[in-house]
N, C-alpha and C positions, 0 to 999 in steps of 0.2 A: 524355538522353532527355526527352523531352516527355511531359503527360501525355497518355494518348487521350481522345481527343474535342476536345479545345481551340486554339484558333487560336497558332497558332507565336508570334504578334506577345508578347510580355511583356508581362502582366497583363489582356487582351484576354481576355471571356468571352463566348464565342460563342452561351450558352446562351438566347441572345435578338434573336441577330442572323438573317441571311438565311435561315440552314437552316434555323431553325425556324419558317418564315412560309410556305414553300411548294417550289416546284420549281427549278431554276438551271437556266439556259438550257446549260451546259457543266460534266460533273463531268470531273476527269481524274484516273484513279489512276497515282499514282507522280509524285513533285518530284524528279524527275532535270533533266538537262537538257533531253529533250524535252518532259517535264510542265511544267516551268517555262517555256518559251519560246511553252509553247501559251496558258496561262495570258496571260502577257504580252499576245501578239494580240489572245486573245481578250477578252481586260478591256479594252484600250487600244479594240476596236472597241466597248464597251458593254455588254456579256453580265453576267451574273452569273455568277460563272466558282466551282467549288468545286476544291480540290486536297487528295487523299486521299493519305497518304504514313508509309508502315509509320514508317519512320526518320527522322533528318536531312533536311531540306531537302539537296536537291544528288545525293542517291541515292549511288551507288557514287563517283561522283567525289569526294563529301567525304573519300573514303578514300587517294584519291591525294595523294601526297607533292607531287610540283610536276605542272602542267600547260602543257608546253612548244610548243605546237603547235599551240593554238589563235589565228584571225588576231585581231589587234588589242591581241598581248599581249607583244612583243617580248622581254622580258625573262623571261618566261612569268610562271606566278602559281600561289599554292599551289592545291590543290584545293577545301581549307574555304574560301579567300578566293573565291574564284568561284564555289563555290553561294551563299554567302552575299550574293552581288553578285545573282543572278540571283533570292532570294528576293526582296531587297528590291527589285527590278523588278517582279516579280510583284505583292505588296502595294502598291507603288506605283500600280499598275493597276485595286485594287481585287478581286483574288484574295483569296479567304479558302482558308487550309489549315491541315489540319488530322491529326492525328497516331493513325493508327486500321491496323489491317492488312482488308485486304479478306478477305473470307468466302464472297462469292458475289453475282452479277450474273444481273441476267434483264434481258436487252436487246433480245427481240424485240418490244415496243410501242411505240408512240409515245413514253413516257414510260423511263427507263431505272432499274432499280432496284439499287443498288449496297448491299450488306448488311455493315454493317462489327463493328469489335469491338466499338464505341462506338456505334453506331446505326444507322438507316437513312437513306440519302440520296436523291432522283430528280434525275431530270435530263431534260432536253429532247434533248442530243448527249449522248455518250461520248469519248473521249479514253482511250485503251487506252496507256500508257508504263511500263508496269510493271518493265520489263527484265529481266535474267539476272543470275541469279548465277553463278561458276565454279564445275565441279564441282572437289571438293574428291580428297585422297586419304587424309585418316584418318588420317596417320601422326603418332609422335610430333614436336613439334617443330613444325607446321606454323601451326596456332594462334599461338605466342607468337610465331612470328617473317612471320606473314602482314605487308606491306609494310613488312617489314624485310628485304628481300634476297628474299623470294618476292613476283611480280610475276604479272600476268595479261594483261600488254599490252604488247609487245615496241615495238611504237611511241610509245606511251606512254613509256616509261621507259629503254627500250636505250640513249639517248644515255650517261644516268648509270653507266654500266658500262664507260665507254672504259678500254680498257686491262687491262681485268679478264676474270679468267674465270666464265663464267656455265653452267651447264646450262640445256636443254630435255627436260621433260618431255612425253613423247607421240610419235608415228606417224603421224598422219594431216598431211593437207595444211596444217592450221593450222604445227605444229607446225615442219614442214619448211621454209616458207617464212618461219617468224619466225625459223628456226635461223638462215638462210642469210640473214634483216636481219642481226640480232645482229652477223653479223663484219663490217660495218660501223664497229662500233664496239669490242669484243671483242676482248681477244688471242687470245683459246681460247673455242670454241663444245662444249661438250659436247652431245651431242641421248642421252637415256636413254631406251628402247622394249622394253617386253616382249613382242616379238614378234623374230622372227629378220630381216624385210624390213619397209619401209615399208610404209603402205597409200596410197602415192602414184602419179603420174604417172614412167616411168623415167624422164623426161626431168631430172624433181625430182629425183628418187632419188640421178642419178648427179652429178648439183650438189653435191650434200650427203656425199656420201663421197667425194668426189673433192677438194673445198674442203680448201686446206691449213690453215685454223683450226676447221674441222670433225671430234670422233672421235666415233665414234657407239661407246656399249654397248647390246649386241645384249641381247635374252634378259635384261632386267635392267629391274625395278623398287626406288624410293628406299623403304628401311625407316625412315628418322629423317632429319629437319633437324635440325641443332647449331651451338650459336652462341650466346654473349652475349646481347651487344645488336643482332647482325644475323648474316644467314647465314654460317657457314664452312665447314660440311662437310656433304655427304650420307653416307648409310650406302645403300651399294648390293648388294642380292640379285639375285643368278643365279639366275633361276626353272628353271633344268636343273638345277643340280648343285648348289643351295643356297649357293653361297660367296658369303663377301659383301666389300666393299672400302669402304674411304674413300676422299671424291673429293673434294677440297679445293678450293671456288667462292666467288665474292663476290655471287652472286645466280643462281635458278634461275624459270623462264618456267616456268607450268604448261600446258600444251595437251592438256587431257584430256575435254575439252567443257565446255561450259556448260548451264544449265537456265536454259528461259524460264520467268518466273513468268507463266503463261496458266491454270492449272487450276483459278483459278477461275471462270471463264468457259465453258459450254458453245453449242452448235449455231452453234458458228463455227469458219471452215474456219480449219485449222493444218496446216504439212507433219508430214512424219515426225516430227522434233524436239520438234515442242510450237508451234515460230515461228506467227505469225497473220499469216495470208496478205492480201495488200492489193495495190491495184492505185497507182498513181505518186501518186493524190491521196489516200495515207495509207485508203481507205473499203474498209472491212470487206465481208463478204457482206449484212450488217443494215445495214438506213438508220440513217443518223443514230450509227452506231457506227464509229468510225478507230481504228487504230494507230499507236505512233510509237517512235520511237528501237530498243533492240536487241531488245525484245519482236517484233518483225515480219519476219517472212522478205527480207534481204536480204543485200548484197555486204561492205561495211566498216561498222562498228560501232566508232564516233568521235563525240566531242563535238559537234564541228562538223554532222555528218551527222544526229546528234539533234534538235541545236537546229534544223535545215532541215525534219525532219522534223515537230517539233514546231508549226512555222508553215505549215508546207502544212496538217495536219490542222485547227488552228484556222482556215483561213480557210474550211475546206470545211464545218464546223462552221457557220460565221457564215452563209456560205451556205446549207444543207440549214434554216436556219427565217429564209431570206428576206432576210437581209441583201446587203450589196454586194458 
């Protein structure tokens, strides 16, 4: 961890650089890959660009074991190695970032006011890339062995399960449709639902029970993950009859929703979820205020589709105070 307040760079003391002289043309919260890539644009067109970021540079991706599927990387690459490529991009651009969790945003004026653990920051634009977390399920086991055989991204990581058998946690559309990647690669697709029927499409439905490396347990939630040094068994409750069972996997998909981190942002439009709603060029309901990567209401939520987003909102950014 970093300390808060201070620029990531080693031995760099911010305490007298840009933020504290006046306004930055661009703050962006969250060094994911869309904060990062907006950052990039945005420095590379001239800006004075700030990047606020609870954690790691890299965001959730620093968490991933490899990342196989972004273009330009054949061999693929780890996750730490690719935030760390894409900080020092950033910095190379003249990005300053800095290690603070957001508190609260007032972004209806001209000027945008970003309240962190570590101080106060303004800004001319806003850059909204905060992302989601998974939601979790609380059980023993799930902690020690999170990206050790518990995964939250069936695309992401499904190839690394060839041959193996996996569970899917969850019911809804997510869920179904990563069961049914999964035996792509999968000997055995387990899908675990506590509920007696999908909440999908029949059309899904009957894919998924019908699929001969797919069995589904009905009416059953995981009480423990067990394992070493990586997943080997779930403990499974029948929420009817209480019985429980071991289910012997080398890795389990959670599909149980995610949480956008949006709450601290008020008087801007979100659907149901929490998601912040935006029109194709990343702009918020507020001038001068975008969204990017999984924090925003849309279809696939991928590296690639971050970083795209990340550079649409910086260039709309560069625009809204005049540039080209």
């Amino acid at each position: 961890m970093f300390e808060e307040g201070v620029d990531i760079v080693p031995g760099h003391d911010t305490s007298s650089k840009n933020n504290s002289a006046g306004i930055y043309d661009l703050v962006i919260l969250g060094a994911g890959p869309a904060g990062l890539t907006a950052a990039i644009y945005g420095g590379r067109a001239g800006l004075k660009v700030l990047v606020v970021e609870q954690m790691l540079a890299g965001g959730e991706i620093a968490n991933t074991a490899w990342l196989d599927n972004y273009p330009g990387f054949p061999d693929g690459i780890s996750g730490v190695e690719f935030s760390r490529l894409l900080e020092k991009q950033a910095l190379r651009f003249g990005a300053e970032i800095v290690s603070a969790s957001v508190e609260k945003v007032e972004a209806r004026g001209e000027t945008k006011r970003v309240f962190t653990s570590s101080k106060e920051y303004t800004g001319r634009t806003l850059i909204i890339a905060t992302g989601t977390v998974p939601r979790e399920l609380g059980v023993p086991g799930e902690d020690k062995l999170r990206g050790r055989g518990i995964s939250f991204c069936a695309t992401c990581d499904g190839p690394f399960f060839r041959d193996k058998k996996v569970a899917v946690v969850g019911g809804g559309d997510s869920a179904v449709e990563e069961a049914l990647y999964l035996t792509r690669f999968a000997s055995h697709v387990y899908i675990i639902h506590r509920r007696e029927r999908f909440r999908v499409a029949p059309i899904l439905q009957e894919k998924a029970v019908e699929h001969p490396r797919v069995e589904v347990y009905w009416n059953s939630i995981v009480k423990e993950f067990a394992g070493e040094q990586k997943v080997e068994k779930l403990l499974l409750e029948n929420v009817k009859d209480a019985n429980t069972i071991e289910l012997d996997v080398d890795g389990v998909f959670l599909y149980v929703g995610r949480i956008p981190k949006s709450e601290f942002i008020q008087g801007i439009e979100k659907d149901e979820g929490g998601f912040i709603v935006t029109n194709e060029e990343m702009k918020t309901a507020l001038p001068g205020v975008y969204a990017a990567g999984d924090i925003r209401r849309k279809y696939l939520r991928q590296v690639v589709t971050a970083a795209a987003d990340g550079a649409i909102a910086a260039s709309m950014a560069l625009k809204h105070l005049g540039g080209d």
